[in-house]
Jmol script that loads the backbone (N, CA, C; Angstrom):
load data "model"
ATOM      1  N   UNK A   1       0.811  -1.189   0.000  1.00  0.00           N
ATOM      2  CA  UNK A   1       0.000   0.000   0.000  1.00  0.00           C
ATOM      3  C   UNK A   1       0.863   1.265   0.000  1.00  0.00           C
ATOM      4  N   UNK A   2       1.844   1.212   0.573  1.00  0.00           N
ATOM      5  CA  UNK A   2       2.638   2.414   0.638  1.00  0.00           C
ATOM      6  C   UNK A   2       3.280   2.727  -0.736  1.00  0.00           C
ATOM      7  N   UNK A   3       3.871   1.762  -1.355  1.00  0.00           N
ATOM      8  CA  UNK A   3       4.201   1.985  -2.581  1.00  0.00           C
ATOM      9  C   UNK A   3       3.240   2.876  -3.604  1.00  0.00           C
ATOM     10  N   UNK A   4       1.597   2.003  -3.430  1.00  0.00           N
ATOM     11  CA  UNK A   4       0.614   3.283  -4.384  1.00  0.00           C
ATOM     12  C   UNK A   4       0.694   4.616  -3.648  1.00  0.00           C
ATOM     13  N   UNK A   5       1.137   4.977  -2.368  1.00  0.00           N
ATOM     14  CA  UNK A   5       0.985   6.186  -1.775  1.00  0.00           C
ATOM     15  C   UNK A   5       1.907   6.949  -2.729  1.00  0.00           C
ATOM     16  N   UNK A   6       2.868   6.537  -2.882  1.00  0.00           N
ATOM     17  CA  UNK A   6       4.205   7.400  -3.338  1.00  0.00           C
ATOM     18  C   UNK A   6       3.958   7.590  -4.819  1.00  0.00           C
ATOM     19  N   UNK A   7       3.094   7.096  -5.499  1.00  0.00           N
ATOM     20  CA  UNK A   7       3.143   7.435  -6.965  1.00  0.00           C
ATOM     21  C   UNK A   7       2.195   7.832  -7.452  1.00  0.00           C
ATOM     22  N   UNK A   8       1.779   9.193  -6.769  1.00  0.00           N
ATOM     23  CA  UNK A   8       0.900   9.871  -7.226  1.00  0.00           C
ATOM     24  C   UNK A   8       1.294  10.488  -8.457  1.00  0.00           C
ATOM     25  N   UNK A   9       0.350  10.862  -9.339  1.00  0.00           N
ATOM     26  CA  UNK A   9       0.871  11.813 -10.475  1.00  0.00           C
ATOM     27  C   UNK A   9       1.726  13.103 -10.155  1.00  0.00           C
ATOM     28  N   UNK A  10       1.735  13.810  -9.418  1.00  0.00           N
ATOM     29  CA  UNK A  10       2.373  14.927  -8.875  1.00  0.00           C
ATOM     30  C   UNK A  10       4.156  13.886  -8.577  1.00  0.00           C
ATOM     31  N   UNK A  11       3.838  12.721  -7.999  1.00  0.00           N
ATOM     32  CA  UNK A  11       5.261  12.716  -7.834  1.00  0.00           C
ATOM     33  C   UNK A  11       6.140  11.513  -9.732  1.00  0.00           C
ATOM     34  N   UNK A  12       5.161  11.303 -10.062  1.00  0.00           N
ATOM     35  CA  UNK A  12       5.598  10.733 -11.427  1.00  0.00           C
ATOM     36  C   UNK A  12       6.474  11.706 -12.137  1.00  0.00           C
ATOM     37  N   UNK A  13       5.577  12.840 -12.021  1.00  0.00           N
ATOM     38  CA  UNK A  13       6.106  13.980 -13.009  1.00  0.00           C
ATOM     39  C   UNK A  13       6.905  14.815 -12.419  1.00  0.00           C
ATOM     40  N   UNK A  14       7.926  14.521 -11.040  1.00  0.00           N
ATOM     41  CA  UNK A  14       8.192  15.026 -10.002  1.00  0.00           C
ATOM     42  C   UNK A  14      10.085  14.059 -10.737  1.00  0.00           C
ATOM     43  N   UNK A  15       9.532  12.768 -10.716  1.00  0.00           N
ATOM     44  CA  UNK A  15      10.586  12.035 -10.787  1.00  0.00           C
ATOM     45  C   UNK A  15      10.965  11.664 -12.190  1.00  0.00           C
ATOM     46  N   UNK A  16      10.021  12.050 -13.383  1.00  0.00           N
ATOM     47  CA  UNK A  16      10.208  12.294 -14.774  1.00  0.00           C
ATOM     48  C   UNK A  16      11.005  13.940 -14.823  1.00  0.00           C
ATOM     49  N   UNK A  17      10.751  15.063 -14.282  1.00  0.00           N
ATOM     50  CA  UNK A  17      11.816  15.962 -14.046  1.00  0.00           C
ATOM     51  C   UNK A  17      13.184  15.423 -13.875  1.00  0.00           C
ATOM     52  N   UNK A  18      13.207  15.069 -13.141  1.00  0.00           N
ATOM     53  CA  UNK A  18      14.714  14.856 -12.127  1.00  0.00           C
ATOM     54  C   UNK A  18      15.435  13.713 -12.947  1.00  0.00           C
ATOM     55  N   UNK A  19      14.701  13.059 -13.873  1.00  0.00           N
ATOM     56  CA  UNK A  19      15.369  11.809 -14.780  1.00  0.00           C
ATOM     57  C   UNK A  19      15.865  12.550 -15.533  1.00  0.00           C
ATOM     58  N   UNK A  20      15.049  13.520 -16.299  1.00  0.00           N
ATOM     59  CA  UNK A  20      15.561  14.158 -18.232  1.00  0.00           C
ATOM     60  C   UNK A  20      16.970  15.000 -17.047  1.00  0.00           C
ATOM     61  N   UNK A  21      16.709  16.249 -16.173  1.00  0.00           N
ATOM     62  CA  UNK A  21      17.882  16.813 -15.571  1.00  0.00           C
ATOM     63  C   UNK A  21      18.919  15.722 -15.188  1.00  0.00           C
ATOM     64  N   UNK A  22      18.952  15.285 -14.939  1.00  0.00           N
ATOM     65  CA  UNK A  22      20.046  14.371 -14.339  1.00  0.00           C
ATOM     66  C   UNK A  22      20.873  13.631 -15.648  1.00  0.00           C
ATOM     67  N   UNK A  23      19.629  13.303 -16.104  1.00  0.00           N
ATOM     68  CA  UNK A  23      20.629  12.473 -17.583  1.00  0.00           C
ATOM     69  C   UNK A  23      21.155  13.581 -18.268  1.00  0.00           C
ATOM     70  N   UNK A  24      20.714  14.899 -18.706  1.00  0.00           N
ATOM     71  CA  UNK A  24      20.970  15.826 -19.334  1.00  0.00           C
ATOM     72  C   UNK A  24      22.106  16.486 -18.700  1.00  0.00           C
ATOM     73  N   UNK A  25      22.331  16.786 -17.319  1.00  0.00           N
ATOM     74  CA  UNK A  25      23.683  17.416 -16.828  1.00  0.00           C
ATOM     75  C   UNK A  25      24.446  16.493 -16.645  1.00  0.00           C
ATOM     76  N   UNK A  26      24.586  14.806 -16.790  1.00  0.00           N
ATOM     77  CA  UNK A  26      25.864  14.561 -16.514  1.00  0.00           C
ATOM     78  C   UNK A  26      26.039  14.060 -17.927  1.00  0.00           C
ATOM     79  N   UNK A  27      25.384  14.028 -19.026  1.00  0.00           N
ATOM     80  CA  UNK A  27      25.724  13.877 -20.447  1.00  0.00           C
ATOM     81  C   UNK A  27      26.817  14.811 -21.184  1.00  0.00           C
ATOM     82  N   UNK A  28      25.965  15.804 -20.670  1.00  0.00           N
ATOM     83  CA  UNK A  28      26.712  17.297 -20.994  1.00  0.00           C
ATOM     84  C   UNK A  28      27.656  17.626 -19.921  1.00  0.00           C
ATOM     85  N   UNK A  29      27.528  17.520 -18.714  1.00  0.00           N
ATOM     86  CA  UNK A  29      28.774  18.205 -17.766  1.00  0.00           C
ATOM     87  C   UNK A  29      29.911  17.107 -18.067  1.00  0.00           C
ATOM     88  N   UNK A  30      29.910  15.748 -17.868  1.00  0.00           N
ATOM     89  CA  UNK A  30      31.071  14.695 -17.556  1.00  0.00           C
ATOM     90  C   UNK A  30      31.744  15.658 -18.450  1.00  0.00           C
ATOM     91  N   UNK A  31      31.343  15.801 -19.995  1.00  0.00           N
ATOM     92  CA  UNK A  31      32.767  16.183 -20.605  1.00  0.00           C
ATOM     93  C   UNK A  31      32.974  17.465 -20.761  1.00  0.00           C
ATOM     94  N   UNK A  32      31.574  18.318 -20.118  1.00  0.00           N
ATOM     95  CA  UNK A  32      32.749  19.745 -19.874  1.00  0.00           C
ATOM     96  C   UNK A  32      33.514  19.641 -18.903  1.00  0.00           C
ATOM     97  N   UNK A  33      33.512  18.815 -17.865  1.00  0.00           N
ATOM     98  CA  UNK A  33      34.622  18.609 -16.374  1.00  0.00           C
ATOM     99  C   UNK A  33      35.328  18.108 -17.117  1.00  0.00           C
ATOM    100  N   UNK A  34      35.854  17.286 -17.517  1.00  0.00           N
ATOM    101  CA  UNK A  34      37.110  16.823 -18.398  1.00  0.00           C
ATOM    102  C   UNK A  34      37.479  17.652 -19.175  1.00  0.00           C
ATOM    103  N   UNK A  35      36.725  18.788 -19.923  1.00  0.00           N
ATOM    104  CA  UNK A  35      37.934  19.397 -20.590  1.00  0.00           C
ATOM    105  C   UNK A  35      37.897  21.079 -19.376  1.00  0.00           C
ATOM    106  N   UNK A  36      37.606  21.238 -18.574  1.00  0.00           N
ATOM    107  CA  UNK A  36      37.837  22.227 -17.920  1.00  0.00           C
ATOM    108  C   UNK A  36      39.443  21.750 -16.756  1.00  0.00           C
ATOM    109  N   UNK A  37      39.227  20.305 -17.163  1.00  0.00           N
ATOM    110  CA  UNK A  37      40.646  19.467 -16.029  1.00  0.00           C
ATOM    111  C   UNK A  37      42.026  19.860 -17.064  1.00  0.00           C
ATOM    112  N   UNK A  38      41.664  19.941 -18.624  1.00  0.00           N
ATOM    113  CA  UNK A  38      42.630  20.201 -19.279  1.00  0.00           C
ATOM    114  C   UNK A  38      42.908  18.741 -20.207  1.00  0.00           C
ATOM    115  N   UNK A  39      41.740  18.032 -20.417  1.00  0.00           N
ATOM    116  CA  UNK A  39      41.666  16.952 -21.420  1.00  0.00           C
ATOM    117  C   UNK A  39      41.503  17.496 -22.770  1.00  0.00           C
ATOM    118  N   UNK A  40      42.202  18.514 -24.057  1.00  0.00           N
ATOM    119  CA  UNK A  40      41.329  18.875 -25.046  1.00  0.00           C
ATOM    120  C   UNK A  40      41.188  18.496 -26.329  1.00  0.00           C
ATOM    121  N   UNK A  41      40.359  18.412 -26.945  1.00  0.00           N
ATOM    122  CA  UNK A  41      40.966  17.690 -28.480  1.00  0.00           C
ATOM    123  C   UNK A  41      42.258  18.232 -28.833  1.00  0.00           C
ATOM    124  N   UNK A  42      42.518  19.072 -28.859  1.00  0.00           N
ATOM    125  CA  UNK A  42      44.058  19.404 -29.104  1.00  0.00           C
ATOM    126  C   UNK A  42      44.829  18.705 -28.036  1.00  0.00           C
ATOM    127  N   UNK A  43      44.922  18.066 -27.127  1.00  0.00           N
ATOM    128  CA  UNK A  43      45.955  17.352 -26.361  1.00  0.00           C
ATOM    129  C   UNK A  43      45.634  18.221 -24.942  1.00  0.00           C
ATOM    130  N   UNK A  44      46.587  17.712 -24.055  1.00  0.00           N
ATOM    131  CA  UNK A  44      46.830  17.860 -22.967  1.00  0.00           C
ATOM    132  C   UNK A  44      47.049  20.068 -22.906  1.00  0.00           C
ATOM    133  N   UNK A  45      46.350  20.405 -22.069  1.00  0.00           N
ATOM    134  CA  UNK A  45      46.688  21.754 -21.864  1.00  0.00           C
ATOM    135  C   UNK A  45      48.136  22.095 -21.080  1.00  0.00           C
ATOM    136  N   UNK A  46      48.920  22.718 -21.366  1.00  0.00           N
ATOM    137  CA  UNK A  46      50.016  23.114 -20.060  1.00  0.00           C
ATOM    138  C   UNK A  46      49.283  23.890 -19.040  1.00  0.00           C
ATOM    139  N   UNK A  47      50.073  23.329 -17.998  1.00  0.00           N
ATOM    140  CA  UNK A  47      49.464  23.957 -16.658  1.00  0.00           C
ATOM    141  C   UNK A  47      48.274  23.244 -16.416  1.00  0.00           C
ATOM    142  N   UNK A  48      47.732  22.620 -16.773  1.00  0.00           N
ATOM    143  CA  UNK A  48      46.770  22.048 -15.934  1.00  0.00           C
ATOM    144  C   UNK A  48      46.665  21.281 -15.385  1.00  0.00           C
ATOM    145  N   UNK A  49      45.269  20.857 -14.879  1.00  0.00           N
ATOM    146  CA  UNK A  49      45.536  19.403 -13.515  1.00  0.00           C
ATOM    147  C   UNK A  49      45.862  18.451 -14.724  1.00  0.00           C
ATOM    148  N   UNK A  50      45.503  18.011 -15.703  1.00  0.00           N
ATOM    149  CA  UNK A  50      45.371  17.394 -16.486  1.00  0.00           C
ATOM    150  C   UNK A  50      47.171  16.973 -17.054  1.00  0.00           C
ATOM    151  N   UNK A  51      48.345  17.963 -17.181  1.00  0.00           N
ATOM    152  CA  UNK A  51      49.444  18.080 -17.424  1.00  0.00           C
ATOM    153  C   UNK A  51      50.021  17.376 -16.153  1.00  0.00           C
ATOM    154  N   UNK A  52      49.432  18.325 -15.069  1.00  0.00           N
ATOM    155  CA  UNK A  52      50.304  17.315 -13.676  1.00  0.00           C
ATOM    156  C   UNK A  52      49.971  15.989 -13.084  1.00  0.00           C
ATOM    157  N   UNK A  53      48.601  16.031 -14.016  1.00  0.00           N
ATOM    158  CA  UNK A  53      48.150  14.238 -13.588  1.00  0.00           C
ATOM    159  C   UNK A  53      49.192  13.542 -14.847  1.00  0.00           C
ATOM    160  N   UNK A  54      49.340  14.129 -15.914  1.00  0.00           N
ATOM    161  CA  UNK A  54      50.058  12.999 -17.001  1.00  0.00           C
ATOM    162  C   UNK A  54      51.449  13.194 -16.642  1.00  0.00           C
ATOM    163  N   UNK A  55      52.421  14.349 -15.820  1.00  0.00           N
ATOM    164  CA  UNK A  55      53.321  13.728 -15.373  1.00  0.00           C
ATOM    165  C   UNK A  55      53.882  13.408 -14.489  1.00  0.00           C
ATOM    166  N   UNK A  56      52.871  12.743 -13.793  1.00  0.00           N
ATOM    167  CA  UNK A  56      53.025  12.119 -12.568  1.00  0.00           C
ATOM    168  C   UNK A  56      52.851  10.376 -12.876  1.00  0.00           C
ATOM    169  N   UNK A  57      52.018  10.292 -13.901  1.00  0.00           N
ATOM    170  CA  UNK A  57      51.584   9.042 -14.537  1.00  0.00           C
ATOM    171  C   UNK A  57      53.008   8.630 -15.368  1.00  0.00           C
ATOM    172  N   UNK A  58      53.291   9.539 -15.999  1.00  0.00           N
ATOM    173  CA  UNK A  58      54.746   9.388 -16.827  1.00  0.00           C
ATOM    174  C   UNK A  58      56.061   8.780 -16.327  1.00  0.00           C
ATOM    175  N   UNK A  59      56.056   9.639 -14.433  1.00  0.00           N
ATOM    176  CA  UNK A  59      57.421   9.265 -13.431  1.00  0.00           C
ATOM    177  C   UNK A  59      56.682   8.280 -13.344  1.00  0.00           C
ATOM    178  N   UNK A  60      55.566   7.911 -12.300  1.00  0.00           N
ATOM    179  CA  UNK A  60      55.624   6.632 -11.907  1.00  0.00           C
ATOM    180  C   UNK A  60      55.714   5.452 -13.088  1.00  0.00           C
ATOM    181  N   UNK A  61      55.660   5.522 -14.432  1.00  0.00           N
ATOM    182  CA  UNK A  61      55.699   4.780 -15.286  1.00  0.00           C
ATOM    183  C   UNK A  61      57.134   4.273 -16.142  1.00  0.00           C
ATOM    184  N   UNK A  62      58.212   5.261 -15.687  1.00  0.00           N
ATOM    185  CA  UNK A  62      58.929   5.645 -16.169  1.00  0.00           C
ATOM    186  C   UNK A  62      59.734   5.772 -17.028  1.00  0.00           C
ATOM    187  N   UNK A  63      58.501   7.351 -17.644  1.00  0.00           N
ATOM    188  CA  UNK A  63      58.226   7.861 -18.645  1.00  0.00           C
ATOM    189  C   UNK A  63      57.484   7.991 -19.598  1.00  0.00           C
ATOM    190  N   UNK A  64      56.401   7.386 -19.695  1.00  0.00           N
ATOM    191  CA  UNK A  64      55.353   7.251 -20.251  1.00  0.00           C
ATOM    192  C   UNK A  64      54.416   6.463 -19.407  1.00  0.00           C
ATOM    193  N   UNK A  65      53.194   7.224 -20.477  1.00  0.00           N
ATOM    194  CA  UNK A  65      51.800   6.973 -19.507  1.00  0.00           C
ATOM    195  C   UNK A  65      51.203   5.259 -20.365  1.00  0.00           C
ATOM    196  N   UNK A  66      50.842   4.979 -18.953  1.00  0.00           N
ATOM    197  CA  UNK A  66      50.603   3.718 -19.855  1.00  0.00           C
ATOM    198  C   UNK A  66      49.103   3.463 -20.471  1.00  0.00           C
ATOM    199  N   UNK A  67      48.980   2.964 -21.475  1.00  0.00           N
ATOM    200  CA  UNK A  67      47.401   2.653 -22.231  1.00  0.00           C
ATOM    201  C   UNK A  67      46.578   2.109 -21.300  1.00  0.00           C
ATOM    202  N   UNK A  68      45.090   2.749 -21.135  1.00  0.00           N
ATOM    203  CA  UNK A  68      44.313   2.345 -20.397  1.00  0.00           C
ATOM    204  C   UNK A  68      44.429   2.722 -19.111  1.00  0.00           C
ATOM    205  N   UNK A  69      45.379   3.647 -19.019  1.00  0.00           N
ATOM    206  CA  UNK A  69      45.756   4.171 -17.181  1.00  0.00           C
ATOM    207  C   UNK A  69      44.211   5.601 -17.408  1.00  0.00           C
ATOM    208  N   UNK A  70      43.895   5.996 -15.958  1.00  0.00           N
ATOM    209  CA  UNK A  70      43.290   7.178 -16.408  1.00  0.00           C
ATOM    210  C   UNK A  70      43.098   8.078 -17.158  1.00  0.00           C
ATOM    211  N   UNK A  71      44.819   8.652 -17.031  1.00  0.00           N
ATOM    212  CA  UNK A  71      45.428   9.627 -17.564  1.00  0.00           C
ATOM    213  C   UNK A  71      44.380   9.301 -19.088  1.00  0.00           C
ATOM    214  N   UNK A  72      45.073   8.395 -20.050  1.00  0.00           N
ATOM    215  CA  UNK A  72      45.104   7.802 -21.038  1.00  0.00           C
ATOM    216  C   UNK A  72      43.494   8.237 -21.625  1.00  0.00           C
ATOM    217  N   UNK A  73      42.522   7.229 -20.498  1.00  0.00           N
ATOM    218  CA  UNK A  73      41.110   7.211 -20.538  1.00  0.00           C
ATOM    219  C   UNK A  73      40.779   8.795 -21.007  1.00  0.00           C
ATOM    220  N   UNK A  74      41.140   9.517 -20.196  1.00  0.00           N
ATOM    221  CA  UNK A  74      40.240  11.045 -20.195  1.00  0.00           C
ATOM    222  C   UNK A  74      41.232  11.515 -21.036  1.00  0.00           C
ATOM    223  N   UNK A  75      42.443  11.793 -21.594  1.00  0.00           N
ATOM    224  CA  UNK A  75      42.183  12.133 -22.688  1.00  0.00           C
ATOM    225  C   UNK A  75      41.837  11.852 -23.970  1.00  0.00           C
ATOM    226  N   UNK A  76      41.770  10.307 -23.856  1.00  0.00           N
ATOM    227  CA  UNK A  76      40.646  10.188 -25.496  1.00  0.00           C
ATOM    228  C   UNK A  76      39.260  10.859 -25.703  1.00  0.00           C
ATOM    229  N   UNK A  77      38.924  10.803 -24.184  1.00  0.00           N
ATOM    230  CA  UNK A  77      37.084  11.602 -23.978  1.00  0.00           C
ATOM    231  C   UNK A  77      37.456  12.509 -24.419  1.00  0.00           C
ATOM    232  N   UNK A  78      38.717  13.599 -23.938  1.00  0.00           N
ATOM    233  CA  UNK A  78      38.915  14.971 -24.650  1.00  0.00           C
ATOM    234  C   UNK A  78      38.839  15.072 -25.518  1.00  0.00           C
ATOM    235  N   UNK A  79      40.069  14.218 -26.382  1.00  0.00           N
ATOM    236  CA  UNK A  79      40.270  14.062 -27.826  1.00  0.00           C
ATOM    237  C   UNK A  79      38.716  13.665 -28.974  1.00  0.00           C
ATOM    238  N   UNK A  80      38.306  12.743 -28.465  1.00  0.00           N
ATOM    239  CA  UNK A  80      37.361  11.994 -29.562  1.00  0.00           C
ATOM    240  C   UNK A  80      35.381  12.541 -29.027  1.00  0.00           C
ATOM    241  N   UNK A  81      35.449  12.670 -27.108  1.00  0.00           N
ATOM    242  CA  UNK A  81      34.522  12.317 -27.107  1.00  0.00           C
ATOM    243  C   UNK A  81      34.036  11.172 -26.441  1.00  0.00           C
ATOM    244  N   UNK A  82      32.634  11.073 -25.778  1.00  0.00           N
ATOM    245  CA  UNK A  82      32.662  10.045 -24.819  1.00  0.00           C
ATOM    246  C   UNK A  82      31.946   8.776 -25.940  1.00  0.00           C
ATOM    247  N   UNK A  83      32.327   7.366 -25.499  1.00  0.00           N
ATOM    248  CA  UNK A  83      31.441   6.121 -26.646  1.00  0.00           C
ATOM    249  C   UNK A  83      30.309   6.449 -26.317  1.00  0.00           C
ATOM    250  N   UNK A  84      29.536   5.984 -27.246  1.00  0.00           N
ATOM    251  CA  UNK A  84      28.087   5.399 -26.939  1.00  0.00           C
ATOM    252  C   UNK A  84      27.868   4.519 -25.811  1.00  0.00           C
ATOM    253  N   UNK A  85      28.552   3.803 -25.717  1.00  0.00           N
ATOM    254  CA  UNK A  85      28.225   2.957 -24.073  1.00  0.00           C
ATOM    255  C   UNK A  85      28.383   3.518 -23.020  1.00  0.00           C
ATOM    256  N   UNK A  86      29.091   4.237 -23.436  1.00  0.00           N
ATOM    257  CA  UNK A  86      29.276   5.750 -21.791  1.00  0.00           C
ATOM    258  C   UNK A  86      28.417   6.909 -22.023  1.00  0.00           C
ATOM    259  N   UNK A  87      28.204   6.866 -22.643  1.00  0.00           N
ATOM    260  CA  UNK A  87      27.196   7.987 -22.899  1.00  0.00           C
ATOM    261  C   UNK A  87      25.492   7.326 -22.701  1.00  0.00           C
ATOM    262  N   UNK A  88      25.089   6.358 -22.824  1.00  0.00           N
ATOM    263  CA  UNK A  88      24.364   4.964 -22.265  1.00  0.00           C
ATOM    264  C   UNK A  88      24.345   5.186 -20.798  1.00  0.00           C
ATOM    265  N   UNK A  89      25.539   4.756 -20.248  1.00  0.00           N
ATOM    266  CA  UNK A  89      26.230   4.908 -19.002  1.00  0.00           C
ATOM    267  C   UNK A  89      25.171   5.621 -18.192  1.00  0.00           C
ATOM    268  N   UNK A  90      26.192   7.019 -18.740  1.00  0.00           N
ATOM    269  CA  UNK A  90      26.190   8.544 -18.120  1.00  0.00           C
ATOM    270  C   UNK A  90      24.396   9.058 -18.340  1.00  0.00           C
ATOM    271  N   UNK A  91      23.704   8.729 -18.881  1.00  0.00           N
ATOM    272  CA  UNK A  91      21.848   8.837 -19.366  1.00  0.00           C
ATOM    273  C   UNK A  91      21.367   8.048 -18.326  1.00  0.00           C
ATOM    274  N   UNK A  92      21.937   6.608 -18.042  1.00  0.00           N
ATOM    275  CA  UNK A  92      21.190   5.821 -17.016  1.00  0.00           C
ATOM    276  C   UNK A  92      21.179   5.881 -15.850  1.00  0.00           C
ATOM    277  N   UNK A  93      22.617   6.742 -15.739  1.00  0.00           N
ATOM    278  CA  UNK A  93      23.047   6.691 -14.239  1.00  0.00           C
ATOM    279  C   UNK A  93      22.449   8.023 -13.988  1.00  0.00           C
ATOM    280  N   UNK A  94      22.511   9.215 -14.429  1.00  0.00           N
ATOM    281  CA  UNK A  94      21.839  10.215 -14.477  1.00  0.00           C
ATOM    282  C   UNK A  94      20.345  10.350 -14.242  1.00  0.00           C
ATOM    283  N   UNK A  95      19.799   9.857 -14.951  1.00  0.00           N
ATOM    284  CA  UNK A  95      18.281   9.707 -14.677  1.00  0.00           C
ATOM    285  C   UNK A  95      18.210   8.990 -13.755  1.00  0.00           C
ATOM    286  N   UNK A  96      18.496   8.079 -12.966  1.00  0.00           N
ATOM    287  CA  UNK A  96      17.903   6.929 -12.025  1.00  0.00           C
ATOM    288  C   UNK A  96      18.203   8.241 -10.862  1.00  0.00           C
ATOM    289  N   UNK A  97      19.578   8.566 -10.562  1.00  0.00           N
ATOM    290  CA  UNK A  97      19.985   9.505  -9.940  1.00  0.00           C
ATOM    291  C   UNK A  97      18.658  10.684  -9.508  1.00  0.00           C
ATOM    292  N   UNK A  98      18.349  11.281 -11.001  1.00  0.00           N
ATOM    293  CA  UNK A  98      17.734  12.683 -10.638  1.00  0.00           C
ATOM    294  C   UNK A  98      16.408  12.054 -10.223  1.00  0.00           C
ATOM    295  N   UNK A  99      15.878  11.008 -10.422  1.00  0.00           N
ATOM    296  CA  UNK A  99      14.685  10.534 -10.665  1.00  0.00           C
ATOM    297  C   UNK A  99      14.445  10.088  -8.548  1.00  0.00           C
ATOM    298  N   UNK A 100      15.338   9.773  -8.398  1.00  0.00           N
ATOM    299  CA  UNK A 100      15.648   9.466  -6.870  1.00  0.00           C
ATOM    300  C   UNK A 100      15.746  10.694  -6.007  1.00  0.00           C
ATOM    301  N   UNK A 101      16.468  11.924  -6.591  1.00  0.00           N
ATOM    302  CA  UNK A 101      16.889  12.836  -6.037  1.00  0.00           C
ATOM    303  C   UNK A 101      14.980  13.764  -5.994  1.00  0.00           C
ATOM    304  N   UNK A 102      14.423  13.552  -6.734  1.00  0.00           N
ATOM    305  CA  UNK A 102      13.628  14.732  -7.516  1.00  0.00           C
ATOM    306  C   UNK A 102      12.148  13.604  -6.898  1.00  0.00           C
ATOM    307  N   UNK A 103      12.215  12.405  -6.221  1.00  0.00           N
ATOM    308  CA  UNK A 103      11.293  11.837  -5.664  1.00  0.00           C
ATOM    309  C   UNK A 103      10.427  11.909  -4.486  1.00  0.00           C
ATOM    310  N   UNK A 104       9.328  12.943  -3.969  1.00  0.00           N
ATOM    311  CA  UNK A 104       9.050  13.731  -2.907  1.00  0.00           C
ATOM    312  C   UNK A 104       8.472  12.292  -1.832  1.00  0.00           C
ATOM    313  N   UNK A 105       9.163  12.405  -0.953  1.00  0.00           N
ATOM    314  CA  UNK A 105       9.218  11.320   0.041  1.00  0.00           C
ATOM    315  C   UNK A 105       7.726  11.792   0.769  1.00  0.00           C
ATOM    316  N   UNK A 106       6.885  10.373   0.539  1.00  0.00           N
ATOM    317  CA  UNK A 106       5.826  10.546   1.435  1.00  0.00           C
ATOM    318  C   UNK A 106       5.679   9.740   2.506  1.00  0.00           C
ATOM    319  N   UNK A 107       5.342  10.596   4.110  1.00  0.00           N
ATOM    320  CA  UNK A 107       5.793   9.774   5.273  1.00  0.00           C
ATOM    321  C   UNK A 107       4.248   9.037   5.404  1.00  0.00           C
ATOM    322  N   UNK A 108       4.748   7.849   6.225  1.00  0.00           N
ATOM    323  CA  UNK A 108       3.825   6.403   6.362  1.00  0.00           C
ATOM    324  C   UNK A 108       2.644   7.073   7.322  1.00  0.00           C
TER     325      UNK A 108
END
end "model"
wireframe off; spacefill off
backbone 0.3
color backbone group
């Protein structure tokens, strides 16, 4: 019974908000935070966190960053762009998220 309490129309369309926002800002933010870290299609920025994360990845490697290390990961997102399966990802995890966040708790 409590379950029909909570899904009133007011909160459907409460938690259909908070799905499209949620999928929509981390679709779009993940890769503006990656290139504001200094991931860019043009390569690695100087000075950024992004420069001192790759050479720090570089010493401990020593001298190069190795394939598939973080480093590596975020700048292909820079470079190319996130896959379709992360971008999948980043929509599902997003919406379940806002859809949870944006869900008006009704007490028993």
């Amino acid at each position: 019974m409590a379950q029909a309490k909570s899904l009133t129309m007011e909160n459907m369309a409460r938690m259909t908000v908070g799905a499209a926002l949620g999928a929509g800002l981390l679709l779009v933010g993940a890769p503006l935070a990656i290139g504001a870290l200094g991931f860019t299609s043009t390569g690695i920025a100087a000075g950024s966190v992004a420069a001192k994360m790759m050479s720090a990845a570089a010493i401990a490697n020593g001298g190069g960053v190795a394939a598939g290390s973080s480093v590596a990961v975020l700048q292909s997102i820079g470079a190319a762009g996130c896959s379709l399966g992360t971008k999948i990802g980043l929509r599902t995890l997003g919406s379940a998220a806002g859809a949870k966040l944006f869900k008006k708790n009704i007490p028993k």
